[in-house]
C-alpha positions as CSV (number, residue, x, y, z in Angstrom):
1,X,-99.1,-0.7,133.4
2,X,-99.0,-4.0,131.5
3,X,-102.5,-5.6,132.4
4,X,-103.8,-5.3,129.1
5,X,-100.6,-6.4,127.1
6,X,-101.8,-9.8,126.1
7,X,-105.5,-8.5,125.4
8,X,-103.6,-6.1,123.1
9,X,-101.2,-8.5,122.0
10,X,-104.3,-10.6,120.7
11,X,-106.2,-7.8,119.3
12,X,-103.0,-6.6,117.5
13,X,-102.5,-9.5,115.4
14,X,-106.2,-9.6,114.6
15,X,-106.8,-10.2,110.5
16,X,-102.6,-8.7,109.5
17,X,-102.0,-12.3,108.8
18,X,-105.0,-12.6,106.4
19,X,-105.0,-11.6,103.1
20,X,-106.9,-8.8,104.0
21,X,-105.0,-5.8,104.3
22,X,-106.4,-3.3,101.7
23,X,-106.1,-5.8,98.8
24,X,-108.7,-8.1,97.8
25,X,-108.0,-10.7,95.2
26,X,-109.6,-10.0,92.0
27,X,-108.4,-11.9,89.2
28,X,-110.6,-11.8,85.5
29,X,-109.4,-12.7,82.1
30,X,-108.3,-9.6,80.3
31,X,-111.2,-9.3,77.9
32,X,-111.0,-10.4,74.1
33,X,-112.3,-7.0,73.5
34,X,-109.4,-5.3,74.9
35,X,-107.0,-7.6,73.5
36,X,-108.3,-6.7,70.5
37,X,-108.0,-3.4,71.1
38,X,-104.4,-3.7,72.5
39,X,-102.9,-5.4,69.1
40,X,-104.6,-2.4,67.4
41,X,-102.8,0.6,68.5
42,X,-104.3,3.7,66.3
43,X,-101.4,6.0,64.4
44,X,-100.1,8.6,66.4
45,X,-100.6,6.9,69.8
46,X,-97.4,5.8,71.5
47,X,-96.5,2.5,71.6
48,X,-93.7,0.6,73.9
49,X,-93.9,-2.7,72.5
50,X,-94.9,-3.6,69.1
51,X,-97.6,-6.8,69.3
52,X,-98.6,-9.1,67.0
53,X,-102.8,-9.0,66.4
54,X,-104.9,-11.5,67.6
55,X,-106.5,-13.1,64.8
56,X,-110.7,-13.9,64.8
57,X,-110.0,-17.5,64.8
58,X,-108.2,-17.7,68.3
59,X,-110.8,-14.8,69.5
60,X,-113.9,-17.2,68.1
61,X,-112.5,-20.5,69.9
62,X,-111.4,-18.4,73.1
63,X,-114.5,-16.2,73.1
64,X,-116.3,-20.1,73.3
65,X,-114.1,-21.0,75.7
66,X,-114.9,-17.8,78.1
67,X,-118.5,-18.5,77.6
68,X,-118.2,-21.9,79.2
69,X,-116.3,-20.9,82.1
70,X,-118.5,-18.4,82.7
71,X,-121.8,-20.7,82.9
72,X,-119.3,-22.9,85.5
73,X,-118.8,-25.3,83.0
74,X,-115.2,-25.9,83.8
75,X,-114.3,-29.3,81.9
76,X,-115.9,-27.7,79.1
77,X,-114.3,-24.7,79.2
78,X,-110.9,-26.6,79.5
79,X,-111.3,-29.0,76.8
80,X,-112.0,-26.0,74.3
81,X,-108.7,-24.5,75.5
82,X,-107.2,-28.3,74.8
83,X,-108.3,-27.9,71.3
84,X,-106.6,-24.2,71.0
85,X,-104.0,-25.6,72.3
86,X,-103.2,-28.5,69.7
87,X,-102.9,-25.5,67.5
88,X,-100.2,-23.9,69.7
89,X,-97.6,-24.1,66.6
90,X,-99.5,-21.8,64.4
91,X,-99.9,-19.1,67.3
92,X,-98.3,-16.0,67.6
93,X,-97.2,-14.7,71.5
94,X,-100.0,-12.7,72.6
95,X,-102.3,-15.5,71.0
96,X,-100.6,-18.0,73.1
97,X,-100.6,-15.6,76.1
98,X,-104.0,-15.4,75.8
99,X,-105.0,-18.6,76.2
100,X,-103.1,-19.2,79.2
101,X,-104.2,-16.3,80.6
102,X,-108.0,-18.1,80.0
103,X,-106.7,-21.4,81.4
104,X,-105.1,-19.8,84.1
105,X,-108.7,-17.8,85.0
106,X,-110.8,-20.8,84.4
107,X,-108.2,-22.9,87.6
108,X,-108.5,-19.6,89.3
109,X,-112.4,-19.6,89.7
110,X,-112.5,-24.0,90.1
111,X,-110.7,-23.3,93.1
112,X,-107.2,-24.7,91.4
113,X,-104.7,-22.0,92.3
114,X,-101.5,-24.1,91.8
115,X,-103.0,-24.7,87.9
116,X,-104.2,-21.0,87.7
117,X,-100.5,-20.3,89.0
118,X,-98.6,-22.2,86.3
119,X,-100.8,-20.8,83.6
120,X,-100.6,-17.3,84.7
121,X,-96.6,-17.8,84.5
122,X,-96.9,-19.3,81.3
123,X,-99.0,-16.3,80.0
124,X,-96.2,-13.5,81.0
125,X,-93.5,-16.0,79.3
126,X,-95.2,-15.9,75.7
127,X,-93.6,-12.5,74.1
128,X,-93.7,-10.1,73.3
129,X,-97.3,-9.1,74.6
130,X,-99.2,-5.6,75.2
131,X,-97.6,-4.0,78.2
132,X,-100.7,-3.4,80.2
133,X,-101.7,-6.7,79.8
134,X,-98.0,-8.5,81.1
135,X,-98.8,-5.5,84.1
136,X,-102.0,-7.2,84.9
137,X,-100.9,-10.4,84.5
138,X,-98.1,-9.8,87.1
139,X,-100.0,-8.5,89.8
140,X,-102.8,-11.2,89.7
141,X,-99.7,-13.4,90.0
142,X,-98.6,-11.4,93.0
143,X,-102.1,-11.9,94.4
144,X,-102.0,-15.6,94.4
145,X,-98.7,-15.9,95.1
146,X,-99.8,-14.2,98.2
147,X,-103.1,-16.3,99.0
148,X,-100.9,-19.6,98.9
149,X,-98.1,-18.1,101.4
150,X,-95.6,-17.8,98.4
151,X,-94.2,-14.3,99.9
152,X,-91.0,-14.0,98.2
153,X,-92.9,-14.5,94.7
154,X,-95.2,-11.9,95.2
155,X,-92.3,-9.7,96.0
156,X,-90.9,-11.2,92.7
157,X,-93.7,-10.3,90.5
158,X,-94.4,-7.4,92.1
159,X,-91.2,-6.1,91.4
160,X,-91.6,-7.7,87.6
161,X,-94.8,-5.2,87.2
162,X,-92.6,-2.1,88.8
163,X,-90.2,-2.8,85.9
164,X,-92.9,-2.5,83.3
165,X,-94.0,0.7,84.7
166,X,-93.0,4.3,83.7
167,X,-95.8,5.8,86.1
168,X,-96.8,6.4,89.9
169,X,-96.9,2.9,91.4
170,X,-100.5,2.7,92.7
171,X,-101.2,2.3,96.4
172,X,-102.2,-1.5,96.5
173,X,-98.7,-2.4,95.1
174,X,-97.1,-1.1,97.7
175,X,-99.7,-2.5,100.2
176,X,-99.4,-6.1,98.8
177,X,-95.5,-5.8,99.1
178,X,-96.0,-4.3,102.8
179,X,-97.8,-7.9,103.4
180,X,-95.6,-10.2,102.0
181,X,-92.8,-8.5,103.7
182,X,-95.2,-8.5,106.9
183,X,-94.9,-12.2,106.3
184,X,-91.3,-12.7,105.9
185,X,-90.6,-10.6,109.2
186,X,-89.0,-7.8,107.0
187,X,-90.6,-5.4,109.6
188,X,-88.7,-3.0,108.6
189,X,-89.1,-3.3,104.7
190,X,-92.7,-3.7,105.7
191,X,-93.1,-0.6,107.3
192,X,-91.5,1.5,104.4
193,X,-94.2,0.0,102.1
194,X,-97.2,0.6,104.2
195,X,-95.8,3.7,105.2
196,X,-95.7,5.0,100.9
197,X,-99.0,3.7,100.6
198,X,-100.5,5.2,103.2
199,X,-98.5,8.7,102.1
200,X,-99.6,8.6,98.5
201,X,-103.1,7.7,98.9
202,X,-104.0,10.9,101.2
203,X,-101.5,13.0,99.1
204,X,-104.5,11.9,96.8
205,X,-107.0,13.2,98.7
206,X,-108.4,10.1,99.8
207,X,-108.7,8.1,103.4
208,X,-106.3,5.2,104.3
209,X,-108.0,2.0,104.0
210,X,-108.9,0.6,107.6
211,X,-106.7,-3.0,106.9
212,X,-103.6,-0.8,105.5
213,X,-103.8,1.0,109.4
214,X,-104.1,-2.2,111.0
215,X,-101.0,-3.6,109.2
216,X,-99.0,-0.7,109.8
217,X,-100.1,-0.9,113.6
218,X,-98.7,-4.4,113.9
219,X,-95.6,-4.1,111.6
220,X,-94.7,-1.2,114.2
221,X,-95.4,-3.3,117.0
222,X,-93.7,-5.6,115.5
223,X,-90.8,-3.1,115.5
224,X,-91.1,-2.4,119.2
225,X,-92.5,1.4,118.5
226,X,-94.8,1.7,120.9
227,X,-95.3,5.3,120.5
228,X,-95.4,5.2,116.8
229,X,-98.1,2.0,117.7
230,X,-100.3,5.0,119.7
231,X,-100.0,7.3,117.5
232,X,-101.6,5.2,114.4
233,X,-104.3,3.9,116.9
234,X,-105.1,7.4,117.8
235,X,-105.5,7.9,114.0
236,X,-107.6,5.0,113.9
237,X,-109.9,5.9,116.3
238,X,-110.0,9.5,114.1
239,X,-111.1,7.6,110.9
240,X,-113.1,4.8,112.1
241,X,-114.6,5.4,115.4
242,X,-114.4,1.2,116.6
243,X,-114.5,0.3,120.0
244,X,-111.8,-2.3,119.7
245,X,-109.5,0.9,119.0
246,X,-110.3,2.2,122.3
247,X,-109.5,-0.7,124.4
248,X,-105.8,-1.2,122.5
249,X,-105.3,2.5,122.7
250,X,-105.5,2.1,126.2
251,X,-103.4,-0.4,126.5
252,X,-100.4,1.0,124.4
253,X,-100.7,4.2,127.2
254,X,-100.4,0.8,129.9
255,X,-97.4,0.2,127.7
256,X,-95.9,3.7,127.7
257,X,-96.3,3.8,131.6
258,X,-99.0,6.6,130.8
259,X,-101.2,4.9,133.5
260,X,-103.7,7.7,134.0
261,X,-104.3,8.3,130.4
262,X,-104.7,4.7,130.2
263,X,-107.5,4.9,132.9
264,X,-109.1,7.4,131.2
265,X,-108.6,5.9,127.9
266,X,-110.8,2.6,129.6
267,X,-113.0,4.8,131.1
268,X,-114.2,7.1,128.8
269,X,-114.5,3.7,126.6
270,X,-116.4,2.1,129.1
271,X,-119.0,5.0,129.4
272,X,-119.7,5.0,125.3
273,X,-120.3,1.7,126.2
274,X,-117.3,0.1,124.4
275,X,-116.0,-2.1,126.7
276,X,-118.5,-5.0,126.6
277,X,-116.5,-8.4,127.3
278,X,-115.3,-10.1,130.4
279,X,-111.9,-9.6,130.0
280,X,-111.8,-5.8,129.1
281,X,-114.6,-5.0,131.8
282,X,-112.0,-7.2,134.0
283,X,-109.1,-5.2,133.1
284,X,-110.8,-2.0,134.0
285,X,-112.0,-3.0,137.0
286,X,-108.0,-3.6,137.8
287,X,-107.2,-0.9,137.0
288,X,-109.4,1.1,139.1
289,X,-108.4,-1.0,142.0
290,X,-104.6,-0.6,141.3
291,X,-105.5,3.5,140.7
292,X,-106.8,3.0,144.3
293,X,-110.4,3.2,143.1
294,X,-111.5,0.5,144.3
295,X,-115.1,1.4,144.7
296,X,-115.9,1.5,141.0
297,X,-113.7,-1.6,140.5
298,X,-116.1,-3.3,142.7
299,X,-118.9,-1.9,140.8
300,X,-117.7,-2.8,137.0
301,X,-117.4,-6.2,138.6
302,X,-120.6,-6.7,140.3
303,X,-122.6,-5.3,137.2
304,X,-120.3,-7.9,135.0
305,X,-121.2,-11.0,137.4
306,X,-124.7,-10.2,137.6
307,X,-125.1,-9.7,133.9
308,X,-123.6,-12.9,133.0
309,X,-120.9,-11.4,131.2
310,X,-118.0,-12.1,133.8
311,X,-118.2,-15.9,135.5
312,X,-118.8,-16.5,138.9
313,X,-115.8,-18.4,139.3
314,X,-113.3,-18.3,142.3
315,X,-110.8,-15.4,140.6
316,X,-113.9,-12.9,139.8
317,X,-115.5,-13.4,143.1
318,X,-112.5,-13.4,144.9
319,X,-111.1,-10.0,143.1
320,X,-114.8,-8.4,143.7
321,X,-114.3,-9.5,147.7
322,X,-110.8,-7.9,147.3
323,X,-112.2,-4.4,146.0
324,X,-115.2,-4.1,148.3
325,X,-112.7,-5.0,151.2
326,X,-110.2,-2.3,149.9
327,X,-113.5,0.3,149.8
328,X,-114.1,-0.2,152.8
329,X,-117.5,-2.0,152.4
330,X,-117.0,-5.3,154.3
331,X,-120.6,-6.1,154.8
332,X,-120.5,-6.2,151.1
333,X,-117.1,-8.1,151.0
334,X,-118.2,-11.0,153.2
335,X,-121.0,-13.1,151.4
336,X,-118.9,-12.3,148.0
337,X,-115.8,-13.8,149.9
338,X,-118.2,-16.6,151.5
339,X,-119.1,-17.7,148.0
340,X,-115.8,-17.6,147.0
341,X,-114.2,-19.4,149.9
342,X,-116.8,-22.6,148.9
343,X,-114.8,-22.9,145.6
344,X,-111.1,-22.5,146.8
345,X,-109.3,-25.8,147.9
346,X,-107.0,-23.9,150.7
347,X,-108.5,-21.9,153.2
348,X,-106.7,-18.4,152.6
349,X,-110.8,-17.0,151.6
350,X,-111.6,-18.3,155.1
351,X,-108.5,-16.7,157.1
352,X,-109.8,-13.3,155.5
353,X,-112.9,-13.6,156.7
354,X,-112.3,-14.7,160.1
355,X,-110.2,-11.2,160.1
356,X,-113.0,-9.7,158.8
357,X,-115.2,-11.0,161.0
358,X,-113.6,-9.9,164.0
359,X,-112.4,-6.3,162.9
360,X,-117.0,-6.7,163.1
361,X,-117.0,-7.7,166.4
362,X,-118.9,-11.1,165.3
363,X,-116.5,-13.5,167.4
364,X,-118.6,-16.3,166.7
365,X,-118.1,-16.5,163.1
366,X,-114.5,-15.6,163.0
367,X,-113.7,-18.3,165.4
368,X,-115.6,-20.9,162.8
369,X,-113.9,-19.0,159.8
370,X,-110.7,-19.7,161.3
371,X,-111.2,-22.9,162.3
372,X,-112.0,-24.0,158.5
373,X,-108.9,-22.2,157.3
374,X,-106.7,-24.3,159.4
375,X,-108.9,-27.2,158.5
376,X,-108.4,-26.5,154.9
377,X,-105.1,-25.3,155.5
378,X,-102.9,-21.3,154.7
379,X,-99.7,-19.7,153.7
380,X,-99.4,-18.0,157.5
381,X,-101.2,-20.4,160.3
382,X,-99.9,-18.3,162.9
383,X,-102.0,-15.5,162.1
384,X,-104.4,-17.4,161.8
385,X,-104.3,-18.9,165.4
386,X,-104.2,-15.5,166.3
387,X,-107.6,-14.2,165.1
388,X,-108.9,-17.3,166.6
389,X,-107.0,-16.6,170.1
390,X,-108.2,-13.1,170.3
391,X,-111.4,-14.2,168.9
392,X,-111.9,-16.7,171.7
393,X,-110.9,-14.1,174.5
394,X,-113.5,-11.7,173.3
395,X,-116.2,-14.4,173.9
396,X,-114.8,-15.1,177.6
397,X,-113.1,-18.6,176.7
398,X,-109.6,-18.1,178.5
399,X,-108.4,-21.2,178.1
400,X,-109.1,-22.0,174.7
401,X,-107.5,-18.4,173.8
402,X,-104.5,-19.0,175.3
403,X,-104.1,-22.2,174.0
404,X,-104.5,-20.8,170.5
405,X,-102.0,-18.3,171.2
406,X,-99.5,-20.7,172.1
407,X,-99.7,-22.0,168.8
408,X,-99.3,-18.5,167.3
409,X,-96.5,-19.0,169.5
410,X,-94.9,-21.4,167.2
411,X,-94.5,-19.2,164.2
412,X,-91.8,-16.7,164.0
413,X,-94.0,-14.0,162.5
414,X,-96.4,-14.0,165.3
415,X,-94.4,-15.0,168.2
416,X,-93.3,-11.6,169.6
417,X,-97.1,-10.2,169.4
418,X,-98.8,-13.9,170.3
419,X,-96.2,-13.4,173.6
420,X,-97.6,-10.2,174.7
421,X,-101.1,-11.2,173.9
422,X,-101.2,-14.5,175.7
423,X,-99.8,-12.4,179.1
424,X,-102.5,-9.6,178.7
425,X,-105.1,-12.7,178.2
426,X,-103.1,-14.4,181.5
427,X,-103.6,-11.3,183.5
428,X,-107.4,-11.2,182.3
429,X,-108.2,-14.3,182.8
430,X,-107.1,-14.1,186.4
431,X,-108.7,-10.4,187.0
432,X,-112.2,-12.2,185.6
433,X,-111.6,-15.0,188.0
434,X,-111.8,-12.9,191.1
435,X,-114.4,-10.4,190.0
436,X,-116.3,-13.6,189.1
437,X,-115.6,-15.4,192.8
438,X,-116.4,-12.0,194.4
439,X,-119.6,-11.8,192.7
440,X,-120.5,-14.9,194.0
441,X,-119.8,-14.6,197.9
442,X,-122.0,-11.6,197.6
């Protein structure tokens, strides 16, 4: 059942387009202690690149330079780095990276990410510099690359700090590249991504972050999966009990043409007390009506117009009328539909209840309920002129009767069963004629 396919559609693409997903930006200047630290490698230690030493002089002015940015200070900060820079002849790589690296975090936290950008780059061209610093470099790179909508850059430089290293490829590498191909509409490179992250991080022993399952949910709906789509929101549901989970999980089952599942799914939501707005306490009460349950339909809806939640416009009044008439309860259909039929500019509200009126017996009103139907105007007048005939000939009014049955007449749909009607009516009106002048010579 497809009902809640745009609902889910919605919720699906809910925060996969942020940045979001399981990686958080979080960009500092490599420390002048660990730089330090990094040109010093101790004997015995294995070393991949050989790096010239940062000498006290850059690390005084730098270390300056940090201070300021840290206080917010930012043109003084960058006019400390100016001055470092006039000396950029007498620097050696990683000295020159370093300062880059500072210019490029001092842009970085004034908001200035096309600045922070081009310094960044210029701090991974100075070499040769320590390996774990290029590494860090490169994925901060990848981050921004990623917060400005560069995609294929952060693919780039992602793929620059895989060539650096000779280890396992943390999780949040392969969850950045899972986004930016997200992005791109690489669904299926996408998936592949999300899918090693997700692998590796419980091979670890540790829980999939929440955003890395909503990506992978909408790469795979992307993908037209649906059953791989249930299966991750069943997992979801597993890990982080949310209501929203509930409601899409229900509606992939819609998808998969598991209708009764999806009824339970809503229903079981609906009594933990998950499914709180109009639309999903809308949906449900459809599909209880089109499960031919249309009692509790009726009853989500009522409980959702009285409580505000649902408006009392003409569709939710007119669907309540519509599930209390299908349960049988038209005494609790007709002021529901009465309401209704005061906000609808034709007058098919009407023509049902003149029907219902006169399956009641009350002739009266079904007469004036048809009347204003065919005042307002309907889809089917002849059945309309019907209920008003037969209407009329229950109240004794012969002639009126069989002049609206001529009209039914008129209609192809109704003129085989308006024929035989407006003869029975003929025949009655003539039997109540001479039982009337026989009770009056007596």
């Amino acid at each position: 059942m497809k009902l809640l396919n745009t609902v889910l559609i919605n919720s699906l693409m809910v925060s996969v387009i942020s940045f979001a997903a399981g990686v958080s930006l979080s960009l500092a200047p490599t420390s002048l202690a660990y730089a330090q630290a990094a040109s010093d490698v101790k004997p015995g230690e294995k070393r991949t690149r050989r790096t010239p030493a940062l000498r006290s002089r850059v690390y005084e002015q730098l270390s300056r330079a940090q201070t300021q940015g840290d206080a917010g200070d930012v043109p003084g900060a960058i006019a400390i780095l100016d001055e470092v820079k006039d000396k950029i002849s007498s620097m050696n790589s990683y000295e020159r990276s370093m300062m880059y690296n500072f210019y490029g975090f001092v842009y970085y936290n004034d908001e200035q990410f096309a600045k922070a950008i081009e310094n960044f780059e210029l701090a991974v061209e100075q070499q040769p510099i320590p390996v774990n610093f290029e590494k860090t470099t490169l994925f901060s790179l990848s981050q921004l690359h990623m917060m400005q909508g560069n995609y294929d850059k952060t693919i780039e430089y992602l793929e620059k700090w895989e060539a650096l290293n000779d280890g396992v490829i943390p999780p949040k590498n392969y969850v950045l590249k899972a986004q930016a191909h997200y992005q791109n509409k690489n669904y299926a490179e996408s998936a592949s991504y999300i899918e090693q992250a997700i692998e590796g991080h419980e091979a670890e022993g540790y829980l999939p972050d929440e955003g890395w399952l909503i990506l992978q949910r909408a790469v795979y709906y992307e993908l037209k999966q649906p059953e791989k789509v249930k299966d991750i929101l069943a997992k979801m549901i597993r890990l982080y009990d949310s209501p929203k989970y509930w409601i899409q999980l229900a509606g992939m089952y819609g998808e998969l043409g598991e209708e009764k599942t999806q009824l339970a799914m809503m229903e079981s939501a609906y009594q933990m007390g998950y499914v709180e707005s109009g639309a999903d306490l809308f949906n449900l009460a459809q599909l209880y009506y089109y499960h031919e349950v249309p009692y509790k339909g009726a009853l989500v809806m009522q409980q959702a117009l009285e409580s505000g939640t649902l408006e009392r416009n003409l569709r939710n009044l007119k669907f309540l009328a519509t599930c209390w008439q299908a349960a049988k309860e038209d005494e609790k259909a007709i002021p529901v539909m009465q309401t209704a039929s005061s906000l609808a500019s034709d007058g098919e509200l009407d023509a049902q209840l003149g029907h219902l009126f006169y399956n009641l017996e009350d002739y009266s009103k079904a007469v004036a309920a048809s009347r204003l139907a065919l005042e307002k105007g309907v889809k089917k007048p002849g059945a309309v002129h019907m209920v008003l005939g037969l209407s009329l000939y229950n109240q004794r009014k012969f002639v009126e009767a069989l002049d609206e049955l001529a009209k039914a007449e008129a209609f192809p749909a109704s003129r085989s069963t308006a024929k035989q009607w407006a003869s029975f009516v003929s025949r009655e009106q003539r039997d109540f004629e001479i039982l009337k002048q026989q009770a009056e010579s007596i």
